[in-house]
LUMSELO-38822 format. One record per residue (C-alpha): residue in one letter; x, y, z. Coordinates in steps of 0.2 Angstrom, whole numbers. Each point is the difference from the previous one (the first is absolute). Last residue first. Example, Ala and Ser with C-alpha at 12.3 -4.5 7.8 and 13.67 -1.06 7.14 Angstrom:
S_68_-5_36;
A_-6_-17_3;
//
This chain:
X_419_148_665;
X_2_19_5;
X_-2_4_-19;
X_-14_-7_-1;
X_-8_9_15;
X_6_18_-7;
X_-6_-3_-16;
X_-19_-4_9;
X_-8_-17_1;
X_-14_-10_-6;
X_-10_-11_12;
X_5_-19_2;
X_-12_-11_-9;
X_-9_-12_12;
X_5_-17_1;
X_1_-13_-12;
X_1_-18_3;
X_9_-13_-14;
X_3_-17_2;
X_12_-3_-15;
X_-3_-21_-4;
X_13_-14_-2;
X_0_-14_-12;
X_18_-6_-1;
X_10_-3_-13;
X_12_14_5;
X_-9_11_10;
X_-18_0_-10;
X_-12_14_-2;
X_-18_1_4;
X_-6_16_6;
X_-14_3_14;
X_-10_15_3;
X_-8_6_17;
X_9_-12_12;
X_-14_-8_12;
X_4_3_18;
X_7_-14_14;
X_17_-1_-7;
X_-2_-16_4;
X_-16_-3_-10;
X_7_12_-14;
X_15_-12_-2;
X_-9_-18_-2;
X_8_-3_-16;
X_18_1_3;
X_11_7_-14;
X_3_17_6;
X_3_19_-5;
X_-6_11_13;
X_-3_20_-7;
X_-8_10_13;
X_-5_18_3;
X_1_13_14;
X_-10_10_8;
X_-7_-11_15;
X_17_-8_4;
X_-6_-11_17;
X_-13_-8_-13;
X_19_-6_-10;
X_9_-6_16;
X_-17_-12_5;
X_-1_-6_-17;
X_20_-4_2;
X_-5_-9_17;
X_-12_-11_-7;
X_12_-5_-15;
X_15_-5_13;
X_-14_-10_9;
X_-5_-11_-16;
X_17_-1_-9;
X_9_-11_17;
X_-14_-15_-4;
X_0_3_-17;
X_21_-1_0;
X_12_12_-3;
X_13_3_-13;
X_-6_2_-18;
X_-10_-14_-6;
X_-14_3_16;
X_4_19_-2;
X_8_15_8;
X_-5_16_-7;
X_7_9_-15;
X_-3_19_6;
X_-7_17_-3;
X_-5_12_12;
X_-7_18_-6;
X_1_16_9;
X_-17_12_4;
X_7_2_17;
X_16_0_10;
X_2_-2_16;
X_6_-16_-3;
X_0_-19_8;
X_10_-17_-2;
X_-2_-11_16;
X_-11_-13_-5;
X_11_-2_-17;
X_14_-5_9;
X_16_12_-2;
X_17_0_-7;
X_2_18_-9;
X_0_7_-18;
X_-2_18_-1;
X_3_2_-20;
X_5_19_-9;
X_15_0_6;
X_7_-21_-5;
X_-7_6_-18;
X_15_-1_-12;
X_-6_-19_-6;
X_16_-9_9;
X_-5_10_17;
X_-16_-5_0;
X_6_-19_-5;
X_12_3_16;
X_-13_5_11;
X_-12_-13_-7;
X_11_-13_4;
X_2_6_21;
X_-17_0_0;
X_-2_-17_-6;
X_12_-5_11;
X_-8_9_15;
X_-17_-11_-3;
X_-15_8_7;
X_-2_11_-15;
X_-4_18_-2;
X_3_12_-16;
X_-3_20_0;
X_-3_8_-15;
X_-4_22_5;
X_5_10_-18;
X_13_14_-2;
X_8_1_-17;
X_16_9_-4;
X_8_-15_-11;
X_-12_2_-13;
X_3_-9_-16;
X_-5_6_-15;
X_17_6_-9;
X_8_-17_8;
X_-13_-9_-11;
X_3_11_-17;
X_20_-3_5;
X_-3_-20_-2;
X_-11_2_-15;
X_14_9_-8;
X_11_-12_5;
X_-9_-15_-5;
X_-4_6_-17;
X_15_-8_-11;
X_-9_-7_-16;
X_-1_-20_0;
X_11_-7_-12;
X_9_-12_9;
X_-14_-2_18;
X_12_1_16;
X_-9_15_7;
X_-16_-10_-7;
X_3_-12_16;
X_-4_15_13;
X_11_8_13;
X_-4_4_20;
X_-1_15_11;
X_-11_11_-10;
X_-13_-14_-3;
X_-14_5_12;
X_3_18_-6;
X_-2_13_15;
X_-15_8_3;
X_6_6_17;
X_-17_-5_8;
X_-1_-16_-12;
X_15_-4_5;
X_-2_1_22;
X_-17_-8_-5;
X_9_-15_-9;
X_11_0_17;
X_-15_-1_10;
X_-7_-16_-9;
X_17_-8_-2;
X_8_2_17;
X_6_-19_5;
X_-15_-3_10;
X_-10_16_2;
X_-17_-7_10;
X_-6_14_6;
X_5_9_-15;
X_-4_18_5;
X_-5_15_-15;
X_-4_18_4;
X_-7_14_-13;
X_9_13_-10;
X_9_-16_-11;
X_-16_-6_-6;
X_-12_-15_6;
X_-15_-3_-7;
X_4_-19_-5;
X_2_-7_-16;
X_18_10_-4;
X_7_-8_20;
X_-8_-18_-6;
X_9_-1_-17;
X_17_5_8;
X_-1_-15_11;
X_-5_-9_-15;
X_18_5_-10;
X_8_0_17;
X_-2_-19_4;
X_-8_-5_16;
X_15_-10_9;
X_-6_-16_8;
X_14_-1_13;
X_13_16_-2;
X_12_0_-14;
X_16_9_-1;
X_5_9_-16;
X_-15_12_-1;
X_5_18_-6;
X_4_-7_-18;
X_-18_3_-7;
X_-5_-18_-4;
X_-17_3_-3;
X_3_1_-19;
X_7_-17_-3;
X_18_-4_-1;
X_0_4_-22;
X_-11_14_-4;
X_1_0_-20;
X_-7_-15_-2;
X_-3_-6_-19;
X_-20_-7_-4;
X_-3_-14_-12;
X_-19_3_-1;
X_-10_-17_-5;
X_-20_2_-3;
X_-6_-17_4;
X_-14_10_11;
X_18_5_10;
X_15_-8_-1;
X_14_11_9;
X_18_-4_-7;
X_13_10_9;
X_16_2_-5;
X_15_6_12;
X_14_8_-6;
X_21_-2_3;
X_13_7_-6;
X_14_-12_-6;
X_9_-17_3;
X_-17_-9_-8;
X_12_-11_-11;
X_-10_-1_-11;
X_1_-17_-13;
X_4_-5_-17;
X_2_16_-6;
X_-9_10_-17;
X_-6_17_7;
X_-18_-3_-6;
X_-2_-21_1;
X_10_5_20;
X_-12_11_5;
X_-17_-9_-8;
X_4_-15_9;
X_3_7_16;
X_-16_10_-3;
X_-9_-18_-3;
X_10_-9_14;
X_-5_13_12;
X_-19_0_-4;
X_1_-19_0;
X_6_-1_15;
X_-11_13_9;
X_-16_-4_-7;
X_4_-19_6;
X_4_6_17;
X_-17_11_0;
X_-10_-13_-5;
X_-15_10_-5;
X_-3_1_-19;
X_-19_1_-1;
X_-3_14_6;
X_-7_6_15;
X_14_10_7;
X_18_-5_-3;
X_17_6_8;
X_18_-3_-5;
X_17_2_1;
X_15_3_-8;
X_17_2_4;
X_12_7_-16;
X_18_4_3;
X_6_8_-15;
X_15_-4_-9;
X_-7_2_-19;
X_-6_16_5;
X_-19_3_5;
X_-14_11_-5;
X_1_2_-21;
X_9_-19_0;
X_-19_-4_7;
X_-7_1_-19;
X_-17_-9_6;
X_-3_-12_-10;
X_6_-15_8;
X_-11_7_15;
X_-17_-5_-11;
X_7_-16_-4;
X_4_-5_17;
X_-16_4_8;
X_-10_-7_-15;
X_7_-16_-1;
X_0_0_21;
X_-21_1_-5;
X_-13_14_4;
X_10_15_-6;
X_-6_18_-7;
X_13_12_0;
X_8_16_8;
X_15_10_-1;
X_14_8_12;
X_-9_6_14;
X_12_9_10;
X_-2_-3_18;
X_3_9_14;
X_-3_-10_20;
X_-10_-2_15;
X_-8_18_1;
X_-6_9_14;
X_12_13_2;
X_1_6_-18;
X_14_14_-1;
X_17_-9_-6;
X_-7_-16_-9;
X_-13_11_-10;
X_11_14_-2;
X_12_-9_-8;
X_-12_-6_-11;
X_-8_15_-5;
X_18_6_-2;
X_2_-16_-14;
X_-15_8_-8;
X_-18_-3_4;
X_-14_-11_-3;
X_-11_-7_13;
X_-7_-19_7;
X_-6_-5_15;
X_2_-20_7;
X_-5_-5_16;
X_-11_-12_-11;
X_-6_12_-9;
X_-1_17_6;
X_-7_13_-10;
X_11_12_-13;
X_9_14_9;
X_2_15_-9;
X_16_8_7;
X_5_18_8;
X_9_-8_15;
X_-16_3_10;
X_-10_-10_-13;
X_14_-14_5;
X_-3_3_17;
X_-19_-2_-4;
X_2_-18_-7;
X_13_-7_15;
X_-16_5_12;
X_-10_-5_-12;
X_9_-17_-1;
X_0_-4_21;
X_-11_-14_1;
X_11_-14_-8;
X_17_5_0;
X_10_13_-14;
X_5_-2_-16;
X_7_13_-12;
X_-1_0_-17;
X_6_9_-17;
X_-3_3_-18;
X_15_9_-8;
X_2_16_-6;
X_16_5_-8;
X_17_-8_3;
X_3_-15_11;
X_-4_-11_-16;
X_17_6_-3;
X_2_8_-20;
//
């Protein structure tokens, strides 16, 4: 029997700031999330829950399987305790095994050292249990990872392989790229919905109004792309099915107002094709423009952007104007709400108003924060109105 088969504890991570959001996917997917620790949540489910996980889940990083636990404060420890482990039930005597390693108040906490001696030790174990000398690491290939935590070690197998914000759509990279996984994250925490208007003023390479664009058509973030557990020996066949469960969802038919603007015609020329590339090049109006010059008769709609930053293009001295005027661009739009996701402290002054909720989250490594402004909530509309969207 595979230890694919049956119920199996499993994990998802996801970046600092943004693990409810990952949490209540998962509760939307018909799991019971455990809490967050360390960017870590935990779930049990089936080799479909897992599918599922890496095909639907928008805001996670990556799948794990949890494979065992065990208490560890020394290398002794370490490598005794993954000695015992009967890994020959997960990999194949050709396997190619990568590990890596992350640790969180504990005493182990050389993460090179952990990852050495947590290779050599299931190397060790391989080759003692299928008698060789050496593995020739010529076959499929799994990734282990070894997160320390309280001194409690869990050696977890990632299912995901590329990380999860890698969709597919997004071969070309623009200058500071926001990743799609926290792009994503920022749409679900703000109050926009598909039936009211989104603008990017600040579009770059198209990832914040092409996650809209997906989330509108409720397409699958991972329906374009494959997963490392396709490749798993012994892992139950399930990607097709869960494949044809996303493409059962999907609506194609949509109608939704995302507009994208960026001063930069390369960038707009990039988010075209990365539209395009993702199946939502109709449902996008991307256009070169300056920010001072974008306006709407619209109302009640939503902007959302990744603003210009001291570590991400511009300078302090370019930053303070550019602010000014985007607080000047928002008071001009008296129903609608704002979502402004920035790593410079002194944004609320230039912006000349105080946001009325603040998020951190981090891009990357860095500590940014989610300036958020809400407007007035749009009043209900008729059928008819809906379905003249």
């Amino acid at each position: 029997m595979s230890i694919f088969d049956g119920k199996m504890n499993l994990s998802v991570t996801s970046a600092s700031g943004i693990e409810a959001v990952t949490k209540r996917e998962l509760e939307s997917l018909g799991y019971e999330a455990g809490p967050a620790v360390f960017g870590r949540i935990c779930f049990n489910g089936d080799m479909t829950a897992l599918a599922r996980a890496n095909m639907f889940l928008r805001t996670a990083n990556h799948v794990y399987v949890n494979l065992f636990s065990f208490k560890a404060t020394t290398f002794d420890e370490l490598f005794d305790g993954l000695t015992s482990y009967p890994f020959e039930d997960v990999f194949e005597k050709d396997a190619r095994i990568t590990v890596d390693a992350k640790s969180n108040k504990s005493a182990l906490y050389a993460l090179s050292a952990i990852q050495k001696v947590a290779k050599k030790a299931i190397v060790e174990r391989l080759k003692r249990k299928y008698k060789i000398e050496t593995l020739s690491e010529s076959g499929t290939a799994y990734h282990v990872e070894v997160n320390v935590a309280y001194d409690e070690v869990t050696i977890c197998l990632d299912t995901s392989g590329e990380g999860l914000h890698k969709r597919g759509y997004r071969p070309i990279m623009g200058l500071a790229p926001m990743k799609e996984t926290l792009a994503a994250a920022i749409i679900m925490l703000s109050v926009w919905n598909k039936d009211r208007p989104l603008i990017d003023c600040f579009a770059g390479s198209g990832t914040i109004p092409i996650e809209a664009a997906l989330i509108a058509q409720n397409t699958a973030p991972g329906i374009k792309r494959h997963f490392a557990f396709e490749q798993f020996k012994g892992a139950p066949q399930v990607i097709d099915k869960v494949r044809d469960e996303a493409l059962s969802v999907q609506n194609l038919d949509v109608k939704t107002r995302i507009s994208g603007f960026d001063i930069d015609g390369d960038s707009i020329k990039m988010a075209m094709i990365h539209a395009e590339n993702a199946g939502v090049k109709n449902l996008i109006h991307f256009q070169q423009m300056d920010m001072r010059d974008v306006s709407t008769k619209q109302k009640y709609g939503v902007l959302i952007s990744n603003l210009p930053f001291g570590e991400r293009l511009l300078t302090e001295k370019e930053l303070k104007p550019l602010y000014r005027d985007f607080g000047k661009l928002f008071k001009s739009l008296d129903t609608w709400s704002l979502y402004a996701f920035t790593s410079y402290p002194d944004f609320e002054r230039n912006f000349g108003r105080r946001a009325d909720k603040t998020r951190k989250l981090y891009s990357s490594q860095l500590e940014c924060v989610l300036y958020q402004y809400l407007g007035p909530r749009p009043p209900k509309k008729s059928q008819d109105e809906k379905e003249q969207l």
